[in-house]
C-alpha positions in Angstrom: 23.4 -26.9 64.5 22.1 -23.9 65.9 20.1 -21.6 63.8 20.4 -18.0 64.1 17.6 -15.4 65.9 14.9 -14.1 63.2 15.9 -16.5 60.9 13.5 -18.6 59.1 14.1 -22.9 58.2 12.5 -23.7 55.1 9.5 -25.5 56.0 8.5 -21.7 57.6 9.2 -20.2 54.7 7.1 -22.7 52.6 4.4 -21.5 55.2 4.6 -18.1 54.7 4.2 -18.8 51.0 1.4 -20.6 51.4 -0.3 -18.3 53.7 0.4 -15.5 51.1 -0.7 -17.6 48.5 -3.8 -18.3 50.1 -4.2 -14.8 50.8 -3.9 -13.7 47.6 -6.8 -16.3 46.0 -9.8 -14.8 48.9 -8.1 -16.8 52.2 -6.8 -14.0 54.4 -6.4 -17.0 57.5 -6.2 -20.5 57.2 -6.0 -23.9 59.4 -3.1 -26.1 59.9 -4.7 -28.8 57.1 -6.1 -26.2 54.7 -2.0 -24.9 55.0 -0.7 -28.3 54.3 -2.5 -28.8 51.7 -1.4 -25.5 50.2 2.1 -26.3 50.7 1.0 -29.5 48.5 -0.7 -27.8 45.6 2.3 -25.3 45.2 4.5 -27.9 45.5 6.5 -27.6 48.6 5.1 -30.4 50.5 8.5 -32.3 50.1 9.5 -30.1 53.5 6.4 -31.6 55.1 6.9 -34.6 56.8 4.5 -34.9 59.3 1.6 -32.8 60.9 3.5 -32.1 63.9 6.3 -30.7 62.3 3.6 -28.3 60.7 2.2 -27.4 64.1 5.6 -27.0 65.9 6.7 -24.7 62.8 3.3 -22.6 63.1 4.0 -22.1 67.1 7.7 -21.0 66.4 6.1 -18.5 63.6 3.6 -17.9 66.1 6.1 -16.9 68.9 8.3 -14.9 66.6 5.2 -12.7 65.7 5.6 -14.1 61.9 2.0 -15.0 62.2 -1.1 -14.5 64.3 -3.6 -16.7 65.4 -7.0 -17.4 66.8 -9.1 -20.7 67.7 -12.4 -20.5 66.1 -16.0 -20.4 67.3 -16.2 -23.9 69.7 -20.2 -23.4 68.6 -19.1 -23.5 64.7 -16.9 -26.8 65.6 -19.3 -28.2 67.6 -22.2 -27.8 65.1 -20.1 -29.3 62.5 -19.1 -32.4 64.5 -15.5 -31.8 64.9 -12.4 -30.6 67.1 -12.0 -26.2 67.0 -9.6 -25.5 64.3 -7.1 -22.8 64.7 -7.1 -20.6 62.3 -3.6 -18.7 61.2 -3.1 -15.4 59.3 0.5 -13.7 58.3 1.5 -10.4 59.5 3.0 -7.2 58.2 6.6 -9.0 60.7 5.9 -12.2 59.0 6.0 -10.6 55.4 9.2 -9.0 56.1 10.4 -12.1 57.5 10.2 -13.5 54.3 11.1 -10.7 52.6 14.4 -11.1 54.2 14.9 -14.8 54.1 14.6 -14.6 50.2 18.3 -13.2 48.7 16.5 -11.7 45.3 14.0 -9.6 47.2 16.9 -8.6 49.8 18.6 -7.3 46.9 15.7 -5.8 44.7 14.6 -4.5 48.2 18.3 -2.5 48.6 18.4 -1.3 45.6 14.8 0.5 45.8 16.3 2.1 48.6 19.4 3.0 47.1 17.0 4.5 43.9 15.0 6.5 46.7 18.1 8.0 48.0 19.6 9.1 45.0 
């Protein structure tokens, strides 16, 4: 089954919340184990089967412009003894994404405009 264009699965959804979330409590980005366990703590992990299906759901974000991202310092990595982590923010296309794929803020979202309008 083929999904269609712009449209989001719900482990990228899950992602987007947590990368909100995150944002919200002082995080603006975050790295792919800080977001899984996000997506644990709010209790969406079920979706999470496996690191790589994290990482292959934060390049299809990535691609669709959903998020942005940027590898980190190799000197900070390196000092700290371990591999560069990537670090992933959402953007003002990856909050309407979401806005979109949720049906209660598609239609709290119309009828605003529909108020402005009038």
């Amino acid at each position: 089954m083929r999904r269609k264009t712009g449209s989001l699965v719900p482990l990228e959804v899950a992602i987007l919340d947590a990368l909100i979330e995150l944002r919200r409590h002082g995080t603006p980005e975050a790295h792919g184990f800080l977001i899984a366990s996000e997506l644990r703590s709010i209790g969406d992990d079920r979706r999470l089967t496996a690191y790589g299906t994290l990482y292959k759901a934060l390049d299809r974000l990535a691609e669709s412009g959903a998020i942005d991202g940027r590898w980190e310092d190799p000197e900070i990595a390196a000092a700290e003894g371990r591999p560069r982590r990537r670090y992933h923010r959402i953007t003002l296309a990856g909050e309407a994404a979401r806005t979109a794929a949720d049906p209660i803020a598609r239609r709290i979202s119309a009828a605003d405009r529909g108020a402005a309008t009038s």
